[in-house]
PDB file of N, CA, C and O in Angstrom:
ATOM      1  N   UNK A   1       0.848  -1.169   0.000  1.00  0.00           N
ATOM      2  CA  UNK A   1       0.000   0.000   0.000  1.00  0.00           C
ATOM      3  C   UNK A   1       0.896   1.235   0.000  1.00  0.00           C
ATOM      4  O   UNK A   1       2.008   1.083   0.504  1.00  0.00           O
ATOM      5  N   UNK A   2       0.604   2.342  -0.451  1.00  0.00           N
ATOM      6  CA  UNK A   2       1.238   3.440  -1.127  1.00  0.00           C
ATOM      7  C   UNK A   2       0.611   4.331   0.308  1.00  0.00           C
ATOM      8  O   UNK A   2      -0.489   4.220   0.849  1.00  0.00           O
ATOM      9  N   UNK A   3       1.842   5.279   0.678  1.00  0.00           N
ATOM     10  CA  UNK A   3       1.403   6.353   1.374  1.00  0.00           C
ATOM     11  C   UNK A   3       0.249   7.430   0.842  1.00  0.00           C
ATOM     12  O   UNK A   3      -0.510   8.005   1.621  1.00  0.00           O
ATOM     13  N   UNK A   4       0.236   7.557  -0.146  1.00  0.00           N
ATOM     14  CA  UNK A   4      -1.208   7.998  -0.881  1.00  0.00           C
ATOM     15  C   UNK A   4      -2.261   7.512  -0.437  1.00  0.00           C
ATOM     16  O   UNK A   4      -3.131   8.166   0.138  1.00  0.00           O
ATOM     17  N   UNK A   5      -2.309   5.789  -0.753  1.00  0.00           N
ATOM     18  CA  UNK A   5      -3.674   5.366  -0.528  1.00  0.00           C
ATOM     19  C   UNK A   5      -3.637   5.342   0.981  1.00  0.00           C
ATOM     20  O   UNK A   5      -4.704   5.141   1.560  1.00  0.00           O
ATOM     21  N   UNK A   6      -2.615   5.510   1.635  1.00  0.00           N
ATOM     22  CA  UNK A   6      -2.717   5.247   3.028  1.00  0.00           C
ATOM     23  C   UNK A   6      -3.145   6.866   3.638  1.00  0.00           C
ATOM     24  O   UNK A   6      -3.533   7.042   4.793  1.00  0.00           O
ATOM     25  N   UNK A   7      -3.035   7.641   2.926  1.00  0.00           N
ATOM     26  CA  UNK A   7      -3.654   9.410   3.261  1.00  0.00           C
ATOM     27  C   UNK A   7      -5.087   9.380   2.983  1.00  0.00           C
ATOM     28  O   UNK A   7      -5.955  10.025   3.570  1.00  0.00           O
ATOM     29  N   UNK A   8      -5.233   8.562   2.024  1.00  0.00           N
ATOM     30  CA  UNK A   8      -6.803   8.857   1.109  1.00  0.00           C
ATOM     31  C   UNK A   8      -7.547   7.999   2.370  1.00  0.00           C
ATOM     32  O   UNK A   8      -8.710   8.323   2.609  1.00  0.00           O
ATOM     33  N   UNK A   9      -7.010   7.045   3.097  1.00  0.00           N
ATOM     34  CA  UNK A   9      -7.609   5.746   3.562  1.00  0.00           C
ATOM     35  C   UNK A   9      -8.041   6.799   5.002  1.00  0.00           C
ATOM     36  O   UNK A   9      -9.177   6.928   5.458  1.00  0.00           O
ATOM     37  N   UNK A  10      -6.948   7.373   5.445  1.00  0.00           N
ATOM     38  CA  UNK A  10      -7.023   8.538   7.103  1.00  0.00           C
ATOM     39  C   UNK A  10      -8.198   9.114   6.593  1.00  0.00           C
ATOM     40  O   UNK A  10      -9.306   8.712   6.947  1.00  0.00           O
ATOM     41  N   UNK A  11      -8.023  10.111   5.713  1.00  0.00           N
ATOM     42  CA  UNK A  11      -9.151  11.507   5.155  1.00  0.00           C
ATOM     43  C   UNK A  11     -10.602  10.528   5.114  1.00  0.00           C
ATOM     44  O   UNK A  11     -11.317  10.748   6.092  1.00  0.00           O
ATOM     45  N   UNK A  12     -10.934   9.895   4.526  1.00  0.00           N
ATOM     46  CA  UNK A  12     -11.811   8.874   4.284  1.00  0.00           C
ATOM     47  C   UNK A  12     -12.498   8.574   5.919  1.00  0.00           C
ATOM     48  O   UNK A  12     -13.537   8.914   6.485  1.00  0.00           O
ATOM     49  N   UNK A  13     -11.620   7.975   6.190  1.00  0.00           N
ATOM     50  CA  UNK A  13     -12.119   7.835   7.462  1.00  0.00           C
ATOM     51  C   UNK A  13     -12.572   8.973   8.487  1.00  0.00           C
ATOM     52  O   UNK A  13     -13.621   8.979   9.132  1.00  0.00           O
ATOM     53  N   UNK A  14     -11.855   9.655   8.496  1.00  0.00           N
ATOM     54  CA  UNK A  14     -12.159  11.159   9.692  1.00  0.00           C
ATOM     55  C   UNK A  14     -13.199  11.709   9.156  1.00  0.00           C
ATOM     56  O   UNK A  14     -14.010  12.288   9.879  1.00  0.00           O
ATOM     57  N   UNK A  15     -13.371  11.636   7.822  1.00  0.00           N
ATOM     58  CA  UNK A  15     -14.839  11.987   7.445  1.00  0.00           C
ATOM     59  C   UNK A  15     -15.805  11.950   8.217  1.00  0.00           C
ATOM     60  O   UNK A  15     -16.525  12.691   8.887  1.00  0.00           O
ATOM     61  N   UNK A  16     -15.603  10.608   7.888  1.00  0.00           N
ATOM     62  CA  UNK A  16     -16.765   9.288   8.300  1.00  0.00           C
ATOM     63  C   UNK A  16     -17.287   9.842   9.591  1.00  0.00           C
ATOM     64  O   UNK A  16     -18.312  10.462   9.875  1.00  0.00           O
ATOM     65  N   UNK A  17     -16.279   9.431  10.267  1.00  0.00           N
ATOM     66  CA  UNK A  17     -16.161   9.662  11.790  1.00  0.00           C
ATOM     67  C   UNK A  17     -16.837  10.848  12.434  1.00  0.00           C
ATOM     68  O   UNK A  17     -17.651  10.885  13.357  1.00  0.00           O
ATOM     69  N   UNK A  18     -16.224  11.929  11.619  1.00  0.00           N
ATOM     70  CA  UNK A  18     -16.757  13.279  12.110  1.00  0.00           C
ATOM     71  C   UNK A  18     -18.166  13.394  11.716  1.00  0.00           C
ATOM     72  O   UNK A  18     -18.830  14.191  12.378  1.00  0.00           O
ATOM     73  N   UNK A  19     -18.694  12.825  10.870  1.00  0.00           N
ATOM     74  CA  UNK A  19     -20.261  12.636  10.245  1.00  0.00           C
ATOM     75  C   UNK A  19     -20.931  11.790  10.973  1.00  0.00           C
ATOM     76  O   UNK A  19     -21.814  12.393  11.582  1.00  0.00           O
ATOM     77  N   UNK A  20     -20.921  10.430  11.243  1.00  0.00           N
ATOM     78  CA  UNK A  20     -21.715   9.703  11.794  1.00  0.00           C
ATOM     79  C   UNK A  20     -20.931   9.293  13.118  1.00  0.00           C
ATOM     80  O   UNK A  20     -21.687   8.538  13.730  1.00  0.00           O
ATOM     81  N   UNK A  21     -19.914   9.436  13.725  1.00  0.00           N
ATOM     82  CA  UNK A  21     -19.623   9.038  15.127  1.00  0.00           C
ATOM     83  C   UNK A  21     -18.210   7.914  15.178  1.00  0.00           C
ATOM     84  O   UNK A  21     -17.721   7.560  14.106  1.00  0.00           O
ATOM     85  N   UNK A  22     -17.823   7.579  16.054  1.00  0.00           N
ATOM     86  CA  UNK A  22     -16.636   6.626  16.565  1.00  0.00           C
ATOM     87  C   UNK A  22     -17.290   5.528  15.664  1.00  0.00           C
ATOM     88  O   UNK A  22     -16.739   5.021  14.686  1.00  0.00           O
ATOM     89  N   UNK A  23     -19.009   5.117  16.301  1.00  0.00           N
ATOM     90  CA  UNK A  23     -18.727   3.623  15.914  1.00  0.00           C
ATOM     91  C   UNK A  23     -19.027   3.706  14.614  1.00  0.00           C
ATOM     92  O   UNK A  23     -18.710   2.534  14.409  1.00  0.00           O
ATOM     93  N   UNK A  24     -19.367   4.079  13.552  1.00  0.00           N
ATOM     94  CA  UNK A  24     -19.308   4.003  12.177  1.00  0.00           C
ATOM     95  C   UNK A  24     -18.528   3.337  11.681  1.00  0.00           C
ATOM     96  O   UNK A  24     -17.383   3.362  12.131  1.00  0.00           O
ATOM     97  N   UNK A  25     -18.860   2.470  10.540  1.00  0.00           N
ATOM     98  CA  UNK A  25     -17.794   1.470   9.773  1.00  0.00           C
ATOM     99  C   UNK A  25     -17.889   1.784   8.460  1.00  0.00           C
ATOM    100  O   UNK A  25     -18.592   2.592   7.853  1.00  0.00           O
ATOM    101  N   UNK A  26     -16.966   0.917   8.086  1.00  0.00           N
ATOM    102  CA  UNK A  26     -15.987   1.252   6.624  1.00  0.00           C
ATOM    103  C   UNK A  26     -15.660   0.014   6.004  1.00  0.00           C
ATOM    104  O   UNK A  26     -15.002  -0.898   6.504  1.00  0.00           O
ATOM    105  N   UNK A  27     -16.117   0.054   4.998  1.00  0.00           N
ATOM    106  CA  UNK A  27     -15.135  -1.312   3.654  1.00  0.00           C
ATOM    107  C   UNK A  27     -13.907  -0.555   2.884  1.00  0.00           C
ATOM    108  O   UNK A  27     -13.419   0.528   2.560  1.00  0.00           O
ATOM    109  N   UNK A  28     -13.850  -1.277   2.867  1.00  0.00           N
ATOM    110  CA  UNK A  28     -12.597  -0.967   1.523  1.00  0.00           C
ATOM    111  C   UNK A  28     -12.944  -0.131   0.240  1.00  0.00           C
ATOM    112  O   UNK A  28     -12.373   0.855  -0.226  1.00  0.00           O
ATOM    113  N   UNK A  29     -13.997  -0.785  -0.172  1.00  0.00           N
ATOM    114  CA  UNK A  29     -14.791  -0.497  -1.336  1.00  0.00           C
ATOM    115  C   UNK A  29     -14.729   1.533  -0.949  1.00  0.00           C
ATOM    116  O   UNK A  29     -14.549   2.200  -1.967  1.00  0.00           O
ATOM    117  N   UNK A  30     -14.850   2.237   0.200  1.00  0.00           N
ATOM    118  CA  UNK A  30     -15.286   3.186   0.499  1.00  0.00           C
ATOM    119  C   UNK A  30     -14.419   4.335   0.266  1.00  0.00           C
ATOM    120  O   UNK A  30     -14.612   5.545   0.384  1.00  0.00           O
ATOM    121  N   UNK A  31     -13.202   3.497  -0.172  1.00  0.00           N
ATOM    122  CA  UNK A  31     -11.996   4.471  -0.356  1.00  0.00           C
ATOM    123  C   UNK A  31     -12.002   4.842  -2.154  1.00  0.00           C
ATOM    124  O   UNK A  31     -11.252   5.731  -2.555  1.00  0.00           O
ATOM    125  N   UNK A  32     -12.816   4.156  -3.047  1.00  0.00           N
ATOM    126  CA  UNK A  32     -12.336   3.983  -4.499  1.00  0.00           C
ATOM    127  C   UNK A  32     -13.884   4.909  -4.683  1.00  0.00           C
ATOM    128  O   UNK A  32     -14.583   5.273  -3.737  1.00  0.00           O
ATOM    129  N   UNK A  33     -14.217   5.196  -6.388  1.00  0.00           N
ATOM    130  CA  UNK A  33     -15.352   5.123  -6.605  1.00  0.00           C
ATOM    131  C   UNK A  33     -15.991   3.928  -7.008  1.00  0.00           C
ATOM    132  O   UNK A  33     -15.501   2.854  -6.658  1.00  0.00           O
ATOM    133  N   UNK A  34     -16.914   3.960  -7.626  1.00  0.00           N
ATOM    134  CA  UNK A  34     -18.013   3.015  -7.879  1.00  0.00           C
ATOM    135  C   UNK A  34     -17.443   2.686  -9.685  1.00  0.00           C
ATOM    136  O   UNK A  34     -17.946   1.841 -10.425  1.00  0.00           O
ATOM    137  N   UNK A  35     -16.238   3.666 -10.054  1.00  0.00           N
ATOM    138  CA  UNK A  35     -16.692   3.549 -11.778  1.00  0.00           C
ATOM    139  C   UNK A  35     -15.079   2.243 -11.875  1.00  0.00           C
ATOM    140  O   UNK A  35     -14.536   1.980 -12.948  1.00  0.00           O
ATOM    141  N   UNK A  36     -14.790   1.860 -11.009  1.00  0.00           N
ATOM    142  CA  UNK A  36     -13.407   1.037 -11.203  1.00  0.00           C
ATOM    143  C   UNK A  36     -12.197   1.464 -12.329  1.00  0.00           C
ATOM    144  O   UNK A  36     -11.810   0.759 -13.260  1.00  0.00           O
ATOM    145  N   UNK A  37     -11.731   2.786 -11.979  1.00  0.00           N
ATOM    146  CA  UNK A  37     -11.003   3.756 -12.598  1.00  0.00           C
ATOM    147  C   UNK A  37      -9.614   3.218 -11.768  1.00  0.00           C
ATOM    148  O   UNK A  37      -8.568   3.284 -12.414  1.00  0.00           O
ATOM    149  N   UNK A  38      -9.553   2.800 -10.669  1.00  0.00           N
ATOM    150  CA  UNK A  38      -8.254   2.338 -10.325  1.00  0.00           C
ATOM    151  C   UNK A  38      -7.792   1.098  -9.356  1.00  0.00           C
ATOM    152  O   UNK A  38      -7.438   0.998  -8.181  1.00  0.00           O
ATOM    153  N   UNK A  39      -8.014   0.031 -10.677  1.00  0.00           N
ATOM    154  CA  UNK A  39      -7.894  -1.441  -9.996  1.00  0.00           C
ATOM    155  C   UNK A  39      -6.885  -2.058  -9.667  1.00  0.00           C
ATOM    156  O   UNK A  39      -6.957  -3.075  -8.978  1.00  0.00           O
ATOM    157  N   UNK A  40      -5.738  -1.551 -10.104  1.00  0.00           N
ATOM    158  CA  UNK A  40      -4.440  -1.965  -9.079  1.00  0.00           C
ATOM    159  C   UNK A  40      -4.491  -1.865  -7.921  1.00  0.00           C
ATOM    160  O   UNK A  40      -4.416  -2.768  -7.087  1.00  0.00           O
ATOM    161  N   UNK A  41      -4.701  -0.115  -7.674  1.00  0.00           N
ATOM    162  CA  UNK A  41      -4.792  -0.084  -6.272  1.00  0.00           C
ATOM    163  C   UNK A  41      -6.162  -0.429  -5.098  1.00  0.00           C
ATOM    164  O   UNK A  41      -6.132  -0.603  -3.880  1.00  0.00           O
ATOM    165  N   UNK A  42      -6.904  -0.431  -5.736  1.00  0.00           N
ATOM    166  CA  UNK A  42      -8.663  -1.468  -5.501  1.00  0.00           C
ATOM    167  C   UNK A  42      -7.792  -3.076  -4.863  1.00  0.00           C
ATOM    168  O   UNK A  42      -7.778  -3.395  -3.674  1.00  0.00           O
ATOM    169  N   UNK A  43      -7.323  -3.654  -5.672  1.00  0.00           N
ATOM    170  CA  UNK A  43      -6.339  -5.235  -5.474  1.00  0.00           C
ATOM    171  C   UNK A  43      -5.747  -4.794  -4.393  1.00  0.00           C
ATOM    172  O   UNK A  43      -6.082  -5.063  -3.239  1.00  0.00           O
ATOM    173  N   UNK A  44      -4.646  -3.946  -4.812  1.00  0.00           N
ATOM    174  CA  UNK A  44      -3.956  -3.753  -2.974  1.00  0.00           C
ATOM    175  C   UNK A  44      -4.470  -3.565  -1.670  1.00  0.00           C
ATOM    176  O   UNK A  44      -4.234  -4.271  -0.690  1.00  0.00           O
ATOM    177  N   UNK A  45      -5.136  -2.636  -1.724  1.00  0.00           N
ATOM    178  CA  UNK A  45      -6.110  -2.467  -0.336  1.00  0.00           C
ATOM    179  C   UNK A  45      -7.208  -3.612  -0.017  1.00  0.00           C
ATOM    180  O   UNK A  45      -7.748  -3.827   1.068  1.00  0.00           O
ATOM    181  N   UNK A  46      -7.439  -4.435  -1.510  1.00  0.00           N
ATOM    182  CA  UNK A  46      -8.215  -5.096  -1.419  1.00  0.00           C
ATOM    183  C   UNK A  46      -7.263  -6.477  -0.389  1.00  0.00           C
ATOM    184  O   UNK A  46      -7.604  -6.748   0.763  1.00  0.00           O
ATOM    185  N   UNK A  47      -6.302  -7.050  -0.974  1.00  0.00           N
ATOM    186  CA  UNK A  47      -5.571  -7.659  -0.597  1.00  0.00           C
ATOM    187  C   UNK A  47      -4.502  -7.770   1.056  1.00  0.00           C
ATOM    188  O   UNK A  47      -3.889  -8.679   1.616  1.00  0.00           O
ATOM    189  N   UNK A  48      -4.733  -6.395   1.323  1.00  0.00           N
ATOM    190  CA  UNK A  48      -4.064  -5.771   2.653  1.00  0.00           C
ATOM    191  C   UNK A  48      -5.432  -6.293   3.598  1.00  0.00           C
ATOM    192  O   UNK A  48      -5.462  -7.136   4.494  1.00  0.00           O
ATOM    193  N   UNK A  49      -6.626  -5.381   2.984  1.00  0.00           N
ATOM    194  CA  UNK A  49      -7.824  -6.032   4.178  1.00  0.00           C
ATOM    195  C   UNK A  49      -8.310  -7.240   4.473  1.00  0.00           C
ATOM    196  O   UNK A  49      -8.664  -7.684   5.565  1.00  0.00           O
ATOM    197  N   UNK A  50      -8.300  -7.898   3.081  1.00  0.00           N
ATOM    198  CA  UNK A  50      -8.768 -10.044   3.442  1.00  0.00           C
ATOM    199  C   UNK A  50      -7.659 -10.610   3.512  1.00  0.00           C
ATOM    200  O   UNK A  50      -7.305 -11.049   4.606  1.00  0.00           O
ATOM    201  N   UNK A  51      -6.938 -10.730   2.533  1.00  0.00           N
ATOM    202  CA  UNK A  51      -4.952 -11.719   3.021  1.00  0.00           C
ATOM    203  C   UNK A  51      -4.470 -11.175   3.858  1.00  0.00           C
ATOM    204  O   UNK A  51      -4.690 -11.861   4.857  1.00  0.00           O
ATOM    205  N   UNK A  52      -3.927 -10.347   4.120  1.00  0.00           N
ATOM    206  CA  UNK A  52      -2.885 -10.040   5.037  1.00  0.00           C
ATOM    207  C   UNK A  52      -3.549  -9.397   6.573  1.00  0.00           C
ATOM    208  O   UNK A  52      -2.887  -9.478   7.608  1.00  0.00           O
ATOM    209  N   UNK A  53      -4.911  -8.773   6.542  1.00  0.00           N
ATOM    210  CA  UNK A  53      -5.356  -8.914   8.332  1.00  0.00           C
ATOM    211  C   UNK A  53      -6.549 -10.126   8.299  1.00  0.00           C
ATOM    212  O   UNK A  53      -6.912 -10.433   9.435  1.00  0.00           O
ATOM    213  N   UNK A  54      -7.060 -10.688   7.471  1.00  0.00           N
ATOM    214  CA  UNK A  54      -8.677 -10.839   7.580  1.00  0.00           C
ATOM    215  C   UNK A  54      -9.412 -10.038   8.074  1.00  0.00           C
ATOM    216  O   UNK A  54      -9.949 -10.281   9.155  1.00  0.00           O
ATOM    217  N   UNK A  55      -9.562  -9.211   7.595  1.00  0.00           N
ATOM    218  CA  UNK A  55     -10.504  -7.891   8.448  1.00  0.00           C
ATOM    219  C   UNK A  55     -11.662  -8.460   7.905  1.00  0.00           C
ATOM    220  O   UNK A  55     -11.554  -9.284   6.997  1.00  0.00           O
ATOM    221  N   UNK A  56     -13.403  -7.934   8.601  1.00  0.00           N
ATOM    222  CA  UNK A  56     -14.533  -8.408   7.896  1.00  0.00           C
ATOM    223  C   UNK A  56     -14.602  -7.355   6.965  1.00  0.00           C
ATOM    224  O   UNK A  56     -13.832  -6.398   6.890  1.00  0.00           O
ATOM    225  N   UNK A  57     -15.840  -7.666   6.075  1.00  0.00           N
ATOM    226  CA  UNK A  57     -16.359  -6.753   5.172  1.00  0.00           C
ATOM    227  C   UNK A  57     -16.516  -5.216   5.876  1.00  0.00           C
ATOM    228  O   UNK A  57     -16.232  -4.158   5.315  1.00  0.00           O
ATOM    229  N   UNK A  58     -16.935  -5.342   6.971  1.00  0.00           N
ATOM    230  CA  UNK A  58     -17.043  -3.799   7.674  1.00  0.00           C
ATOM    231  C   UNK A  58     -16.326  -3.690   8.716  1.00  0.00           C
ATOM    232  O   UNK A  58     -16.470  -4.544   9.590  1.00  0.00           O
ATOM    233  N   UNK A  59     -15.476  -2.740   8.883  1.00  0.00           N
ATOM    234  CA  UNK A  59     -14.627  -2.220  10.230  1.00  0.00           C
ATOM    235  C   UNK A  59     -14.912  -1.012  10.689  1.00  0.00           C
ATOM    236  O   UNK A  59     -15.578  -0.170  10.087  1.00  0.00           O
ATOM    237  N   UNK A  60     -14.362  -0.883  11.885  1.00  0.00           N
ATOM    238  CA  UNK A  60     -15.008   0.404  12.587  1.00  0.00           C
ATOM    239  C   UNK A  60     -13.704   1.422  11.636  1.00  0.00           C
ATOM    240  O   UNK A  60     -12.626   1.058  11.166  1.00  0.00           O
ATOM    241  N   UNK A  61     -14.320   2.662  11.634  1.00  0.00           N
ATOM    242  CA  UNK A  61     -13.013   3.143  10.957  1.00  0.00           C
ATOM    243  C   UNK A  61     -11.961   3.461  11.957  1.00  0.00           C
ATOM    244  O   UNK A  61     -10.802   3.791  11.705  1.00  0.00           O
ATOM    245  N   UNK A  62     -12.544   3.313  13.185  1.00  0.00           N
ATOM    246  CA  UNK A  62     -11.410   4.078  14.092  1.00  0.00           C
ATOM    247  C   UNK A  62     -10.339   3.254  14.237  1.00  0.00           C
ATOM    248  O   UNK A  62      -9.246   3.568  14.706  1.00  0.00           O
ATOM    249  N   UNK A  63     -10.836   1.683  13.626  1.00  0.00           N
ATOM    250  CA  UNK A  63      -9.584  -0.061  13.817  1.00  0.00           C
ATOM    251  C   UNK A  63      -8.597   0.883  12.956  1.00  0.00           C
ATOM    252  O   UNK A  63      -7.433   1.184  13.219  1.00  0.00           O
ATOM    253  N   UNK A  64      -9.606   1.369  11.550  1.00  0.00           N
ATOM    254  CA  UNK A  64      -8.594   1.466   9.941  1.00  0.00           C
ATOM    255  C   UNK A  64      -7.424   2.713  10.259  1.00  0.00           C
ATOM    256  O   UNK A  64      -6.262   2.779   9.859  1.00  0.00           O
ATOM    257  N   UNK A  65      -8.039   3.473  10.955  1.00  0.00           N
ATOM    258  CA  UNK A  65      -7.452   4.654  11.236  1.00  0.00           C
ATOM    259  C   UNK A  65      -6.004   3.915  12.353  1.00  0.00           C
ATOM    260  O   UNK A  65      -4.858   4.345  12.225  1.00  0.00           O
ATOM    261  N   UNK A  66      -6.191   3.319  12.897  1.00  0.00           N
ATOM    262  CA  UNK A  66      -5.098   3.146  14.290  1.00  0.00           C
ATOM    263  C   UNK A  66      -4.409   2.196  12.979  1.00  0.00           C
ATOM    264  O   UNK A  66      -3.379   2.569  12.417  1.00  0.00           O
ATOM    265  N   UNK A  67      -5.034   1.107  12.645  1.00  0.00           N
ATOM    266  CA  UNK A  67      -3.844   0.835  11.218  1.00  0.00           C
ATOM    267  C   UNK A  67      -3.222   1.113  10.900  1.00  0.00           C
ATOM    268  O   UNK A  67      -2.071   0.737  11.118  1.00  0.00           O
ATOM    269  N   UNK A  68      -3.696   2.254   9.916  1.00  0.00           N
ATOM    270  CA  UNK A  68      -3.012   2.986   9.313  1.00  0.00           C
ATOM    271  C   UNK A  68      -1.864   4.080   9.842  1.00  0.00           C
ATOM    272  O   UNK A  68      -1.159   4.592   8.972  1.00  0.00           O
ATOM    273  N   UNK A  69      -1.651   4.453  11.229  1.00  0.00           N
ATOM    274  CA  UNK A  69      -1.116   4.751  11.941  1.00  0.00           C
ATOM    275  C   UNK A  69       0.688   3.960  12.085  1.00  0.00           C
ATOM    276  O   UNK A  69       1.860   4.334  12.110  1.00  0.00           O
ATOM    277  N   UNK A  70      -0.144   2.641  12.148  1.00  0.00           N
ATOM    278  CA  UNK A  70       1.364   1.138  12.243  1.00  0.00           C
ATOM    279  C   UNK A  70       1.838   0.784  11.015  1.00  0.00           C
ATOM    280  O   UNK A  70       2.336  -0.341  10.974  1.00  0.00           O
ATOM    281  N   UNK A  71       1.829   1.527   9.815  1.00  0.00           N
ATOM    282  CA  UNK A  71       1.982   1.238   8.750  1.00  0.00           C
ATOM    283  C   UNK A  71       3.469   1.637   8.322  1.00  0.00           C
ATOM    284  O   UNK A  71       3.504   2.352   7.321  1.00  0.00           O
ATOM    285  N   UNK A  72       4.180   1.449   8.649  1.00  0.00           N
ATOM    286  CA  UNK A  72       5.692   1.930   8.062  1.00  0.00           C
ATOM    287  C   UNK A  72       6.543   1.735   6.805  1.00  0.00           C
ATOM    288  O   UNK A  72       6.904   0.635   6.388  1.00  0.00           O
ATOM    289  N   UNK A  73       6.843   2.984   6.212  1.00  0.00           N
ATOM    290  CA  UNK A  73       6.961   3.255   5.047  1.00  0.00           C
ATOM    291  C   UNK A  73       8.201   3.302   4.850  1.00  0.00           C
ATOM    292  O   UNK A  73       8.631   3.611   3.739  1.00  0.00           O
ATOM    293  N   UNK A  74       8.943   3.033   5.785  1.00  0.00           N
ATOM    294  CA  UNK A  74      10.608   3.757   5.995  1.00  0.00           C
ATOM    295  C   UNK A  74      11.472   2.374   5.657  1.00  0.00           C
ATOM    296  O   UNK A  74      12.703   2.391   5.655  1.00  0.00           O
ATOM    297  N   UNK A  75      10.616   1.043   5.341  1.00  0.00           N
ATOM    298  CA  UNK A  75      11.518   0.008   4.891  1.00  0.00           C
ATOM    299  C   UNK A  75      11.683   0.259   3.105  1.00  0.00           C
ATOM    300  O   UNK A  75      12.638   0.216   2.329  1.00  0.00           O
ATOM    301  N   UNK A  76      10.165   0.541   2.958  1.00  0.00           N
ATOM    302  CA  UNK A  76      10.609   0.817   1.594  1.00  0.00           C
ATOM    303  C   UNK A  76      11.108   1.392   0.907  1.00  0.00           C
ATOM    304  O   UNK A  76      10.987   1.178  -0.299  1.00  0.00           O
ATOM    305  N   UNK A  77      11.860   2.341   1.389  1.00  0.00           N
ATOM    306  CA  UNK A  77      12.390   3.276   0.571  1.00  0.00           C
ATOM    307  C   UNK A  77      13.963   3.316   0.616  1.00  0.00           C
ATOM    308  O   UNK A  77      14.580   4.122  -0.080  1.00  0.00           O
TER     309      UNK A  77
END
């Protein structure tokens, strides 16, 4: 996952949050649009949330947010 999608994934969420509350949840799906304009990165996030945590179809965003928090970028580069 790209520090991009990992900014788009925060903003996304604090939205959320600030609109409907703490417990509000989030898919994956919630970060892309609906017209599948960018399916590489759709696969990655897709692939980060079922292979690599098993997260369910819906998470609280505040899990995605503390995630995204532990995400370290400093190997890859």
């Amino acid at each position: 996952m790209s520090e991009q999608i990992r900014d788009k994934i925060v903003t996304i969420c604090n939205e959320k949050i600030d609109k409907k509350g703490q417990g509000v949840q989030v898919s994956f799906y919630a970060f892309f649009t609906n017209k599948n304009n960018d399916p590489v990165n759709l696969m990655k996030v897709a692939r980060w949330w079922i292979e690599e945590h098993q997260l369910n179809h819906f998470e609280k965003a505040t899990k995605i947010l503390n995630m995204m928090e532990l995400l370290d970028f400093s190997r890859t580069k």
